[in-house]
C-alpha positions as CSV (number, residue, x, y, z in Angstrom):
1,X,226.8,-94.7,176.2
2,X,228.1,-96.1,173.3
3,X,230.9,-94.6,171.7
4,X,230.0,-92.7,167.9
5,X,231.4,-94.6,164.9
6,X,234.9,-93.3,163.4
7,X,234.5,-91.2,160.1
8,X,234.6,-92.4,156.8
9,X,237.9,-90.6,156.1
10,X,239.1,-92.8,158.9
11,X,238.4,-95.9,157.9
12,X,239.3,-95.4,154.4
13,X,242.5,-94.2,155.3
14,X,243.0,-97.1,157.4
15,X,242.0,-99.8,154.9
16,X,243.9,-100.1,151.5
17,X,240.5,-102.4,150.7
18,X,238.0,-99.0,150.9
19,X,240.4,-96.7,149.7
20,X,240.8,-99.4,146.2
21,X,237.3,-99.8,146.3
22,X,236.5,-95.8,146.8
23,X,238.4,-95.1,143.8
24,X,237.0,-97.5,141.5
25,X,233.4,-96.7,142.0
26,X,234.1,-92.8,142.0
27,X,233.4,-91.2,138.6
28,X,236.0,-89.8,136.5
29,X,236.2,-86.0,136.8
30,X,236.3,-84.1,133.1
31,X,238.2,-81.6,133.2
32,X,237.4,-79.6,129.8
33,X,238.5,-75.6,129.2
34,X,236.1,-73.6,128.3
35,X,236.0,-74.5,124.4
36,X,234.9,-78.3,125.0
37,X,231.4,-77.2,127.0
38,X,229.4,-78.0,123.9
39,X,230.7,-81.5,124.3
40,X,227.5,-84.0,125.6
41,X,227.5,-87.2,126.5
42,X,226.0,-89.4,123.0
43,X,223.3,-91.9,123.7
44,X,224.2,-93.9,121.0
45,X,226.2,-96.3,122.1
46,X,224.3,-98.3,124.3
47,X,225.3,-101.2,126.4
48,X,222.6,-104.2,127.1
49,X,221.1,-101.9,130.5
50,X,220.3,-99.3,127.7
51,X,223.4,-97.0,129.4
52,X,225.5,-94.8,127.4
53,X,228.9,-96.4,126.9
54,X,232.1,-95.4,128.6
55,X,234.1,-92.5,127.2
56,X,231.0,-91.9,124.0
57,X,231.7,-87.4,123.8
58,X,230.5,-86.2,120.2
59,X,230.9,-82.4,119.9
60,X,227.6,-80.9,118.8
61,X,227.5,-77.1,117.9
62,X,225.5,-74.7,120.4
63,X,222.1,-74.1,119.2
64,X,221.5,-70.5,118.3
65,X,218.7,-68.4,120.7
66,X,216.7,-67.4,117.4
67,X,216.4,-70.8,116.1
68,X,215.1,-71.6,119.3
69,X,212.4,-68.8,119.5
70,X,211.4,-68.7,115.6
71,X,211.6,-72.5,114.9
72,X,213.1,-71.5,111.6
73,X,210.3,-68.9,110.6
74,X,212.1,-65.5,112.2
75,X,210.2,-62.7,112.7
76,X,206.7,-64.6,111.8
77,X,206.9,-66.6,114.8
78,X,207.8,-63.6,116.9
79,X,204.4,-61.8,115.5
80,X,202.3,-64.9,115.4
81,X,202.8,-66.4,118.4
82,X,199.7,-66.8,119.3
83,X,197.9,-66.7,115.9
84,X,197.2,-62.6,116.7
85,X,198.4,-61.6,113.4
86,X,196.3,-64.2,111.3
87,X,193.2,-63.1,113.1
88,X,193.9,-59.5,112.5
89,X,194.4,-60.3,108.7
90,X,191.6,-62.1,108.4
91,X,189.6,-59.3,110.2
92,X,191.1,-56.8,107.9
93,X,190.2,-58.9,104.5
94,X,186.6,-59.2,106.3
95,X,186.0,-55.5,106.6
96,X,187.0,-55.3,103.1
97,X,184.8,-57.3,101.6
98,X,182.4,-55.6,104.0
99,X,183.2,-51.7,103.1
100,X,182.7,-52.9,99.5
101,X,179.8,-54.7,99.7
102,X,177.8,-52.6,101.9
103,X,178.9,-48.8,100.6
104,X,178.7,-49.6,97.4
105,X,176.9,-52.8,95.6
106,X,174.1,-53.7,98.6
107,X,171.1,-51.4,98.8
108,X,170.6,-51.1,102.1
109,X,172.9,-48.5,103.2
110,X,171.5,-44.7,102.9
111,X,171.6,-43.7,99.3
112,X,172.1,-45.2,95.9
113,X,174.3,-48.4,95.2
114,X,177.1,-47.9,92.5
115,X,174.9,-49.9,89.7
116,X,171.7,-47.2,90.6
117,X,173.9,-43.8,91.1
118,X,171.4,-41.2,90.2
119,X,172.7,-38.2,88.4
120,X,172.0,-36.1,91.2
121,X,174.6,-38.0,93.1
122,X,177.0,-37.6,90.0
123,X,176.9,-33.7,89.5
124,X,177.5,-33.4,93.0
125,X,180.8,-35.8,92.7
126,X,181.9,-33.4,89.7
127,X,180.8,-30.1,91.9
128,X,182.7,-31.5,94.6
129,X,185.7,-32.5,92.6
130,X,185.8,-28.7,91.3
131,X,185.7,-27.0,94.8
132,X,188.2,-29.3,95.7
133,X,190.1,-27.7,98.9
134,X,188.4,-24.8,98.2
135,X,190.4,-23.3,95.7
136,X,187.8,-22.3,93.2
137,X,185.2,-20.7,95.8
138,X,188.2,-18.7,97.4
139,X,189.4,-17.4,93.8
140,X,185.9,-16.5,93.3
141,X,185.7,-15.0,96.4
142,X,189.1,-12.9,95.4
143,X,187.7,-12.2,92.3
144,X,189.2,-14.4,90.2
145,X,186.4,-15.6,87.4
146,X,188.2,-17.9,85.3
147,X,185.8,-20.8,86.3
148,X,182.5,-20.1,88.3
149,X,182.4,-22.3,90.9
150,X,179.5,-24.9,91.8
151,X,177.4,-23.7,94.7
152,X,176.9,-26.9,97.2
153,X,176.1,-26.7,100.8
154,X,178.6,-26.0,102.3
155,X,178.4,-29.0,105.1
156,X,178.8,-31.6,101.9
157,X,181.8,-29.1,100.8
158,X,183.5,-29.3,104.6
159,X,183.2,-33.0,105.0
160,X,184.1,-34.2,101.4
161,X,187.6,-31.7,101.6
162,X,188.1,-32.5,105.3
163,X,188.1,-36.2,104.3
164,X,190.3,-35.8,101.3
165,X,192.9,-33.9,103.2
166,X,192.7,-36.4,105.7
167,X,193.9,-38.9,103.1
168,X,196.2,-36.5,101.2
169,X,198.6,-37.0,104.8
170,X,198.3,-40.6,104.3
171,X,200.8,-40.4,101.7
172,X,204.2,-39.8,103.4
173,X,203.2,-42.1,106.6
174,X,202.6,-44.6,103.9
175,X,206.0,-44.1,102.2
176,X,207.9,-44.1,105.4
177,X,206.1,-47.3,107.2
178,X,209.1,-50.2,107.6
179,X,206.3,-52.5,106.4
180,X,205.9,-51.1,103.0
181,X,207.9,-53.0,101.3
182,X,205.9,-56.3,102.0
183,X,203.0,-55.0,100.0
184,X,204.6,-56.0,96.5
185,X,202.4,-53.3,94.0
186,X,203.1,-49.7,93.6
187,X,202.6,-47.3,96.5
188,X,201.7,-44.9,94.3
189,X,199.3,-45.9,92.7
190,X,197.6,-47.4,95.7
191,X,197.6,-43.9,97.6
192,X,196.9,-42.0,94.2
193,X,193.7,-44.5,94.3
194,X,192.8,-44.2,97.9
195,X,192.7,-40.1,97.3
196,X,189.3,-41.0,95.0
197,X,188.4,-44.3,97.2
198,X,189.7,-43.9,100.5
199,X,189.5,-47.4,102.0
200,X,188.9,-49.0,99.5
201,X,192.3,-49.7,99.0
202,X,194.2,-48.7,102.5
203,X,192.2,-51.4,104.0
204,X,194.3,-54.8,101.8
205,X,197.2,-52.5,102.6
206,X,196.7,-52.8,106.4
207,X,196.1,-56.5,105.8
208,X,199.1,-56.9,103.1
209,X,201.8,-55.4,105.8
210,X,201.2,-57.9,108.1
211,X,202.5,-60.7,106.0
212,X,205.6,-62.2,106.8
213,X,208.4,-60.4,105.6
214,X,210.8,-62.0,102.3
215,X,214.0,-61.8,103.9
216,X,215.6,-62.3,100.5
217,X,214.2,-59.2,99.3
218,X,216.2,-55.8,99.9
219,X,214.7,-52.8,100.8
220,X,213.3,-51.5,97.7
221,X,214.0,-47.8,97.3
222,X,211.4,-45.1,97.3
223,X,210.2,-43.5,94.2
224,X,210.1,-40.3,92.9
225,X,206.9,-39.2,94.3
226,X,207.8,-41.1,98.1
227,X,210.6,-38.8,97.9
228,X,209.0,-35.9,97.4
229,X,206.1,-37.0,99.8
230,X,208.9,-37.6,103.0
231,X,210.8,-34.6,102.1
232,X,207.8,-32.2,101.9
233,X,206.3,-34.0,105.3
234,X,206.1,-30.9,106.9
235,X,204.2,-29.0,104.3
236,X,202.1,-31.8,103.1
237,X,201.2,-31.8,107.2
238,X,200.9,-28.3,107.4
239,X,198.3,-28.0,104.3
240,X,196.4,-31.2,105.1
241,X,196.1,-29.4,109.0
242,X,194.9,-26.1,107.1
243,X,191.9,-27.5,105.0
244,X,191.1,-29.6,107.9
245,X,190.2,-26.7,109.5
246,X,189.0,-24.8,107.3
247,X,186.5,-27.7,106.5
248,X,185.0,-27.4,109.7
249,X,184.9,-23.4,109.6
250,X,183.7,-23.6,105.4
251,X,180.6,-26.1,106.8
252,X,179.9,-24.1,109.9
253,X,180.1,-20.6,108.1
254,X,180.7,-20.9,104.8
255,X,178.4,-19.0,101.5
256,X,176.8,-17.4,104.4
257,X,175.4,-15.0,102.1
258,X,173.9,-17.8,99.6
259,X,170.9,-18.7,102.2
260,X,172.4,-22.2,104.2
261,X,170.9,-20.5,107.5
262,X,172.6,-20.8,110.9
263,X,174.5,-23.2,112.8
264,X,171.4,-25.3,113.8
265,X,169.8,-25.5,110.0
266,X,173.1,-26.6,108.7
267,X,173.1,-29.1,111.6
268,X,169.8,-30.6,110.6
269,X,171.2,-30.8,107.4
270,X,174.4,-32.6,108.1
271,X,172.4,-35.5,109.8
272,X,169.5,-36.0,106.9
273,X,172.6,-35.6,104.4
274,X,174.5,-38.7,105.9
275,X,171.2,-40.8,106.2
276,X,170.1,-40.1,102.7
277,X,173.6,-39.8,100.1
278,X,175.4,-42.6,100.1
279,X,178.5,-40.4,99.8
280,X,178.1,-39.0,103.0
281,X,177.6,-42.2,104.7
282,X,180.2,-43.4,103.5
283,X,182.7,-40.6,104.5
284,X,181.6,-41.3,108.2
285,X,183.3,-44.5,107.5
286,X,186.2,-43.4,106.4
287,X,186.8,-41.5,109.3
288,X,186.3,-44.2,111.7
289,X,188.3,-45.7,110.0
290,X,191.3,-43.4,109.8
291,X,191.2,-42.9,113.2
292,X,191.7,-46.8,113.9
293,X,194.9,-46.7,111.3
294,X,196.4,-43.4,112.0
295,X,197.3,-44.6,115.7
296,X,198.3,-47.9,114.8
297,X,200.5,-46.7,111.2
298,X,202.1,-44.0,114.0
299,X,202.3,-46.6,116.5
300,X,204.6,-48.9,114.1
301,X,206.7,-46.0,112.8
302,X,207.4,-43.9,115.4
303,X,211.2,-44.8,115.4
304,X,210.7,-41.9,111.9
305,X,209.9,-39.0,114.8
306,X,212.9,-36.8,116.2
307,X,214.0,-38.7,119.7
308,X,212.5,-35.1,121.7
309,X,208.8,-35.4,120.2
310,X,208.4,-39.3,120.4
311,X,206.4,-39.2,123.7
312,X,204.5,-36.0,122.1
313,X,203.7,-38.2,119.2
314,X,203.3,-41.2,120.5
315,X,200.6,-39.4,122.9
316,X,198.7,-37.3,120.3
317,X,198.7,-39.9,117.5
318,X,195.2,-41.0,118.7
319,X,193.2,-37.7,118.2
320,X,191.8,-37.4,114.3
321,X,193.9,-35.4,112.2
322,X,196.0,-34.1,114.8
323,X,198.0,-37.1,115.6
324,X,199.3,-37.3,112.0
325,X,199.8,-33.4,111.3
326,X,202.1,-34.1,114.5
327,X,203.6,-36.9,113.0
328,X,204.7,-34.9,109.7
329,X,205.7,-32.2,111.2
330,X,208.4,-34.2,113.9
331,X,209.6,-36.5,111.3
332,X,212.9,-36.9,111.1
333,X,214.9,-35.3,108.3
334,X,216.8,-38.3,105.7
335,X,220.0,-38.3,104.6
């Protein structure tokens, strides 16, 4: 058997030739501390093989993470990743144009369009406006005759004030969204519109906060009715909650006494109201509607909720009404 061939380290200790020739052809080893990793080898100086040249290092600063991940547009590459937020604007503006042109200038929606409102439809506005949260049938109900109110059926009464409390709670989850300040307009006067027109104008709002946000701008401050909205959360909750209710109790048993029959009459009413005033049909919009942005506002905010009611919250925010009474009521307090 033949005998196995000496080692390397052998031979190159034995021949001044290999260990010359060993040394040339090894690469130099660069030792750096740990301030010279950013160093790289430069491609720029090319011999005729298209190699780098011997001993090229250029220092190039390290290459921040959120450069990397935003490609110089921050937070709007973060949301838009995949186009989501686009197509969820664009959806928003489409239901806008929808809402408006189907509740109230097309005439195929139950009821009369805005350019053939009957008066029927508008003394009912102003009888609803007057009994508005009740007020005026429970002072007359007390006693109290100052102004007589207008008799309406009481299922038109429960779903116009339930709806309108529903949107008076609006207000201080408006003024405490961290988006708010991307919409550019008054909050005020967008939620002191939405009390007469509901979506109307919440909808460009939901579309408006998903723009990208100006990170030039400073957080604008609240006004003086945001103040008084997010310090009165809890009793703006608490109301809103209370004619919520007694909506549902006013159209169920309300002006009992004034001939609206029983439960099932008042039923049958309901549903040939809704297919036949435009206002009504309308209103069952709006509350699909809420209860698509209520979740999703509480959702985006719920960083504004005391630490031990964040799952609570965060659980409840998807029933009607209830998920935002819970909201105002765990807010936390401001300095």
């Amino acid at each position: 058997m033949a005998a196995p061939p000496p080692p390397i380290s052998a031979l190159c200790s034995a021949s001044p030739c290999l260990v010359a020739t060993r040394t040339r052809l090894a690469p130099p080893v660069l030792r750096t501390s740990a301030a010279a990793w950013p160093l790289v080898l430069h491609g720029g100086c090319r011999g005729a093989q298209g190699f780098p040249g011997p001993g090229r290092l250029v220092a190039r600063p390290p290459v921040p993470c959120a450069a990397k991940r935003g490609s110089g547009r921050g937070e709007v590459a973060a949301e838009d990743g995949d186009g989501t937020r686009s197509r969820l604007q664009a959806a928003l503006w489409g239901a806008e144009a929808a809402y408006i042109l189907w509740l109230f200038l097309l005439p195929y929606a139950p009821g009369d369009p805005v350019w053939a409102i009957s008066q029927a439809t508008i003394s009912d506005l102003i009888g609803l406006s007057l009994n508005f949260f009740f007020i005026l049938p429970l002072l007359n109900s007390a006693g109290v005759q100052l102004l007589e109110s207008p008799v309406l059926h009481p299922m038109a009464e429960g779903l116009f004030n339930f709806v309108i409390a529903w949107t008076l709670m609006f207000a201080p989850l408006l003024f405490t969204d961290s988006r708010r300040d991307r919409y550019q307009g008054s909050l005020d006067v967008l939620w002191g519109f939405q009390m007469f027109l509901t979506n109307t104008f919440l909808i460009p709002y939901m579309a408006i906060r998903l723009n990208a946000p100006d990170t030039d701008q400073s957080p604008s401050p609240r006004s003086q009715l945001g103040s008084v909205m997010v310090k009165g959360a809890q009793v703006v909750g608490t109301v809103g909650g209370a004619v919520c209710i007694l909506s549902i109790v006013w159209a169920l048993f309300g002006r009992a006494d004034a001939g609206f029959g029983d439960f099932v009459e008042r039923w049958q009413y309901a549903q040939s109201y809704v297919v036949s005033e435009r206002l009504a049909y309308a209103f069952l919009w709006d509350i699909l509607l809420y209860s698509i942005f209520q979740p999703w506002l509480i959702g985006d905010n719920i960083q504004n909720v005391k630490a031990d009611a964040t799952e609570f919250v965060n659980v409840v925010r998807f029933i009607p009404v209830v998920g935002l009474v819970a909201y105002l009521l765990c807010l936390e307090k401001e300095d």
